[in-house]
Backbone as JSON, one array per atom type, in Angstrom:
{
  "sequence": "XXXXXXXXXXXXXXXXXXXXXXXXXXXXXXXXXXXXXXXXXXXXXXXXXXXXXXXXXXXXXXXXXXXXXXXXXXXXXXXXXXXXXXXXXXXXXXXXXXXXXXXXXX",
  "N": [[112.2, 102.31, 79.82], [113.43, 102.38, 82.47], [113.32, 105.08, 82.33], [110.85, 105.64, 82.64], [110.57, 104.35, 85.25], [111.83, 105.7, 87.24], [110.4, 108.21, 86.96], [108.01, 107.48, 87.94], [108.68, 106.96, 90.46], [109.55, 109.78, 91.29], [106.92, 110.99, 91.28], [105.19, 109.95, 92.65], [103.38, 109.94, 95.46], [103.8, 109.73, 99.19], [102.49, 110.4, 101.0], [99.07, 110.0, 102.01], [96.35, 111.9, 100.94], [94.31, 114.2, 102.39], [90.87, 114.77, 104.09], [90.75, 117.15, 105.66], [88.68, 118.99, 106.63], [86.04, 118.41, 105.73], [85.86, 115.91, 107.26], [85.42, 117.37, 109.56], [83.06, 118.97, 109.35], [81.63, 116.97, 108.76], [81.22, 116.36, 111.14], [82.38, 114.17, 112.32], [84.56, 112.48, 114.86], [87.56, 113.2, 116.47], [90.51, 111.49, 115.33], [91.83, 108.86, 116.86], [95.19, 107.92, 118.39], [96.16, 105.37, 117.33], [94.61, 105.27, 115.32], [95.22, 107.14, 113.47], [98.01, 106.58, 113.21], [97.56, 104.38, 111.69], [95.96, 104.54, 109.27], [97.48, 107.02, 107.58], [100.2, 105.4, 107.48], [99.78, 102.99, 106.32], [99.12, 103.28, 103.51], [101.1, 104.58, 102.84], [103.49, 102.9, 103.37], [102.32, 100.51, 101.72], [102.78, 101.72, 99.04], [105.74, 102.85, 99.19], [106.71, 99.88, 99.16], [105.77, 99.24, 96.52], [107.16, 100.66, 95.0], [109.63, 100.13, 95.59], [110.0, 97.65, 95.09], [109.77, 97.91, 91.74], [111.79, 99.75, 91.68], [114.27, 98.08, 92.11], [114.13, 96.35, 89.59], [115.53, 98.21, 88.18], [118.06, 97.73, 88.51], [118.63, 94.92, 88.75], [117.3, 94.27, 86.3], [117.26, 96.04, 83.66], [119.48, 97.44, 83.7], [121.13, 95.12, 84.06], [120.97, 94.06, 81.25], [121.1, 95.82, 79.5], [123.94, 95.79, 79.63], [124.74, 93.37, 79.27], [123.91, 93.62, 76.65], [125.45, 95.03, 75.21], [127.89, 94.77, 76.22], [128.27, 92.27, 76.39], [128.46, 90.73, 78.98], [128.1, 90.61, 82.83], [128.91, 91.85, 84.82], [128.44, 94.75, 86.18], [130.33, 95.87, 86.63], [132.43, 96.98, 84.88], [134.29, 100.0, 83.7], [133.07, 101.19, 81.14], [130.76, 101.38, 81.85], [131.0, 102.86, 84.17], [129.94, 105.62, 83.87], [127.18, 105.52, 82.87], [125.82, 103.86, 84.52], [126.16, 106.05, 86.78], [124.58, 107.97, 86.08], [122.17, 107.12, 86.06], [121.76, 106.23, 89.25], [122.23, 109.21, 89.81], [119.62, 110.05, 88.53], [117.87, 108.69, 89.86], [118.07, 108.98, 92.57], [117.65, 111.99, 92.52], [114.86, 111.84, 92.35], [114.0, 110.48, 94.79], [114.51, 112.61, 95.89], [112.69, 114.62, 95.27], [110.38, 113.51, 95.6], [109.91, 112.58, 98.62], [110.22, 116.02, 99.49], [108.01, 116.68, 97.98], [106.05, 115.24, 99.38], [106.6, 116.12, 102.54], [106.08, 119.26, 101.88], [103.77, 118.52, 101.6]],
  "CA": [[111.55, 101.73, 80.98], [113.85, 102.77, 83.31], [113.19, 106.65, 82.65], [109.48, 105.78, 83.89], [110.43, 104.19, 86.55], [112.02, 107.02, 88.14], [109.6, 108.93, 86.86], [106.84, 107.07, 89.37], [109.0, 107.29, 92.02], [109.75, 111.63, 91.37], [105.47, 111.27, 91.18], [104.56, 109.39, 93.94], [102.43, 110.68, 97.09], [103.76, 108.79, 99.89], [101.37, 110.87, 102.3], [97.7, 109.88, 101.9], [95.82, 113.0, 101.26], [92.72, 113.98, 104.08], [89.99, 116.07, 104.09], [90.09, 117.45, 107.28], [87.59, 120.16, 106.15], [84.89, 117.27, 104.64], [85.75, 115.17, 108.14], [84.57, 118.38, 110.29], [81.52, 119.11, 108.5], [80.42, 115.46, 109.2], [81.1, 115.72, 113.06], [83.03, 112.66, 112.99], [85.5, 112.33, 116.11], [89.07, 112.89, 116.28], [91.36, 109.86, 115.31], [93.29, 108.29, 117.74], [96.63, 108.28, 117.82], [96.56, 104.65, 116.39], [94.22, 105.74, 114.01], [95.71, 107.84, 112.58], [98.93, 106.05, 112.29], [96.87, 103.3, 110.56], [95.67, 105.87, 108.42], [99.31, 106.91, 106.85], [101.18, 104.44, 107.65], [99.51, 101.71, 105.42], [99.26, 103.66, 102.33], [102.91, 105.09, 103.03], [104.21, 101.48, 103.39], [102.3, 100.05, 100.32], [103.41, 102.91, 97.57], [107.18, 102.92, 99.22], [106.87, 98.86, 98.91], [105.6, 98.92, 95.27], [108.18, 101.59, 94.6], [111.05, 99.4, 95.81], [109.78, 96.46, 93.57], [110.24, 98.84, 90.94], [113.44, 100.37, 91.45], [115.37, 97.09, 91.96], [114.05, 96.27, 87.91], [116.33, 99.09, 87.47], [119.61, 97.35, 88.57], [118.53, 93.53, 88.31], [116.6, 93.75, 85.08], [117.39, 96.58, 83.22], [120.99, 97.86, 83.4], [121.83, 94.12, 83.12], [119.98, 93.56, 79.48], [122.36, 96.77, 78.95], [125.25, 95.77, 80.07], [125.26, 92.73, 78.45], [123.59, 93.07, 74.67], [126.57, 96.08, 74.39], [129.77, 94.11, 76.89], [128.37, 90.36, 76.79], [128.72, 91.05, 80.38], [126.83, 90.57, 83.91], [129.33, 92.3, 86.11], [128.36, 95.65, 86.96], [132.0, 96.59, 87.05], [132.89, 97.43, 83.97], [134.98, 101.29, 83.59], [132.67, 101.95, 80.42], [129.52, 101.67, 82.44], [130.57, 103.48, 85.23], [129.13, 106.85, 83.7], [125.94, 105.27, 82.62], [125.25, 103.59, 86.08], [126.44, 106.93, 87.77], [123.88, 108.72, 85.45], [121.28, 106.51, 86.86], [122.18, 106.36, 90.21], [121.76, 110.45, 90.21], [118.13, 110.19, 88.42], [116.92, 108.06, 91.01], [118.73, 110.18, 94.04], [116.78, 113.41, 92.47], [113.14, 111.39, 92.15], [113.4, 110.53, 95.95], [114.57, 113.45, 96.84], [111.56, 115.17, 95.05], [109.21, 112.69, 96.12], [110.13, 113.16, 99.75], [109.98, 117.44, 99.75], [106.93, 117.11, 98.01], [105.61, 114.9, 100.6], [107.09, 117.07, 103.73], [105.31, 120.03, 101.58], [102.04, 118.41, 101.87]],
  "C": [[112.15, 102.26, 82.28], [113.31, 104.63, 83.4], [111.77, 106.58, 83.43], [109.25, 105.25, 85.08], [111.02, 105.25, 87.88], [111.01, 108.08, 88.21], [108.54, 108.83, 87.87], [107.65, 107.5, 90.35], [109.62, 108.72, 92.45], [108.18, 111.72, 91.61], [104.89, 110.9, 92.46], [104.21, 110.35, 95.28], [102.41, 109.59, 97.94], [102.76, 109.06, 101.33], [100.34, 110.63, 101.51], [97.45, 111.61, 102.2], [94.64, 113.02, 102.39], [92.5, 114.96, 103.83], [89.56, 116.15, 105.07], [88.91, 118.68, 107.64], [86.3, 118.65, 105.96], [84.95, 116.64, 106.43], [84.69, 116.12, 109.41], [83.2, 118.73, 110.01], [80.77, 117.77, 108.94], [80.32, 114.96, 110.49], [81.8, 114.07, 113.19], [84.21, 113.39, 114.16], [86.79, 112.82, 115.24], [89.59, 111.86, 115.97], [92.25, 110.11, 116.66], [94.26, 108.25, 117.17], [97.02, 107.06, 116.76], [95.98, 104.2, 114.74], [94.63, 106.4, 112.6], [97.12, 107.32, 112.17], [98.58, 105.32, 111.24], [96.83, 104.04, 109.07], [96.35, 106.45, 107.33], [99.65, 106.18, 106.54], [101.08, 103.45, 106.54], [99.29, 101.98, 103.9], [100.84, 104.55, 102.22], [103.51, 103.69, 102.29], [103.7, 100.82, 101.99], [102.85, 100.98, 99.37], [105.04, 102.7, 98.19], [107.49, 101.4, 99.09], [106.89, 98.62, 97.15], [106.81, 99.67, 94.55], [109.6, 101.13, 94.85], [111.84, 98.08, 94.56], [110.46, 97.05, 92.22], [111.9, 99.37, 90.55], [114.63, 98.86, 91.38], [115.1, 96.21, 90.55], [115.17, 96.86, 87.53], [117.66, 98.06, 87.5], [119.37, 95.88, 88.6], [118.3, 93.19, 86.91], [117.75, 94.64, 83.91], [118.92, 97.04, 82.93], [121.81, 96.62, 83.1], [121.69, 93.75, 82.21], [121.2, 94.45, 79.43], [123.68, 96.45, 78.65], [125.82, 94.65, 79.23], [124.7, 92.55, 77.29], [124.97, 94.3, 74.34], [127.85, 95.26, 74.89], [129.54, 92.82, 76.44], [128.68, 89.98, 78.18], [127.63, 91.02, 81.46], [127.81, 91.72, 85.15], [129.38, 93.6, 87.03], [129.52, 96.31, 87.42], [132.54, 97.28, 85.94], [133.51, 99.1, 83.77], [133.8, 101.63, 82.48], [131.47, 101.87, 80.64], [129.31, 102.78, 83.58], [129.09, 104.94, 85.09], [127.84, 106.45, 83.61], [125.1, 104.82, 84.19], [125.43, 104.63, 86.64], [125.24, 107.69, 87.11], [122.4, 108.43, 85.81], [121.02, 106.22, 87.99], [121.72, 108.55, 90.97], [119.94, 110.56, 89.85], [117.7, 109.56, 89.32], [116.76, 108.7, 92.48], [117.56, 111.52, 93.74], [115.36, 112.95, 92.88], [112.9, 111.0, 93.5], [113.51, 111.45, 96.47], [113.2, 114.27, 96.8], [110.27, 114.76, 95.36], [109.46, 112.7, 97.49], [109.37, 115.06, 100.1], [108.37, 117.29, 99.03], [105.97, 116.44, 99.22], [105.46, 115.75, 102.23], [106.35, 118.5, 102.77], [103.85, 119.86, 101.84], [101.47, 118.51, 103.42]]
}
């Protein structure tokens, strides 16, 4: 569960796509400026909201089931977790970073 949740958030398109080809063709106007934030902004903000939901499963839900059906443990401290939490901690670091550049690519 956890691998697909990184996985959404390496997938995710936090830019709304636009067909600024398809918009021209139909003679619609320019957007305004607060148009066009609207525009972004509100499909930005929902996907990086649902994507937050998400990720904090990882370290509320998930690594604590772990932690304690193998320690009997809640504390997130443990020396023989560190690696496992650090191992998870980097998959998540890569999936925004990749979800970001592809974004700034688009």
């Amino acid at each position: 569960m956890i691998k697909d949740i990184v996985h959404d958030i390496e997938e995710a398109q936090i830019l709304k796509e636009f067909d600024f080809d398809g918009r021209k063709q139909e003679n619609i106007a320019m957007f305004t400026i607060q148009e066009f934030n609207q525009y972004f902004e509100e499909h930005m903000t929902r996907n990086v909201n649902e994507l937050q939901k998400k990720y904090e499963l990882i370290g509320d839900n998930f690594l604590k089931n772990i932690e304690e059906s193998i320690f009997a443990t809640q504390t997130k401290s443990l020396e023989n977790m560190r690696e496992y939490y650090y191992f998870w901690e980097r998959k998540v670091y890569n999936a925004i970073v990749k979800m970001v550049l592809r974004a700034l690519l688009s």
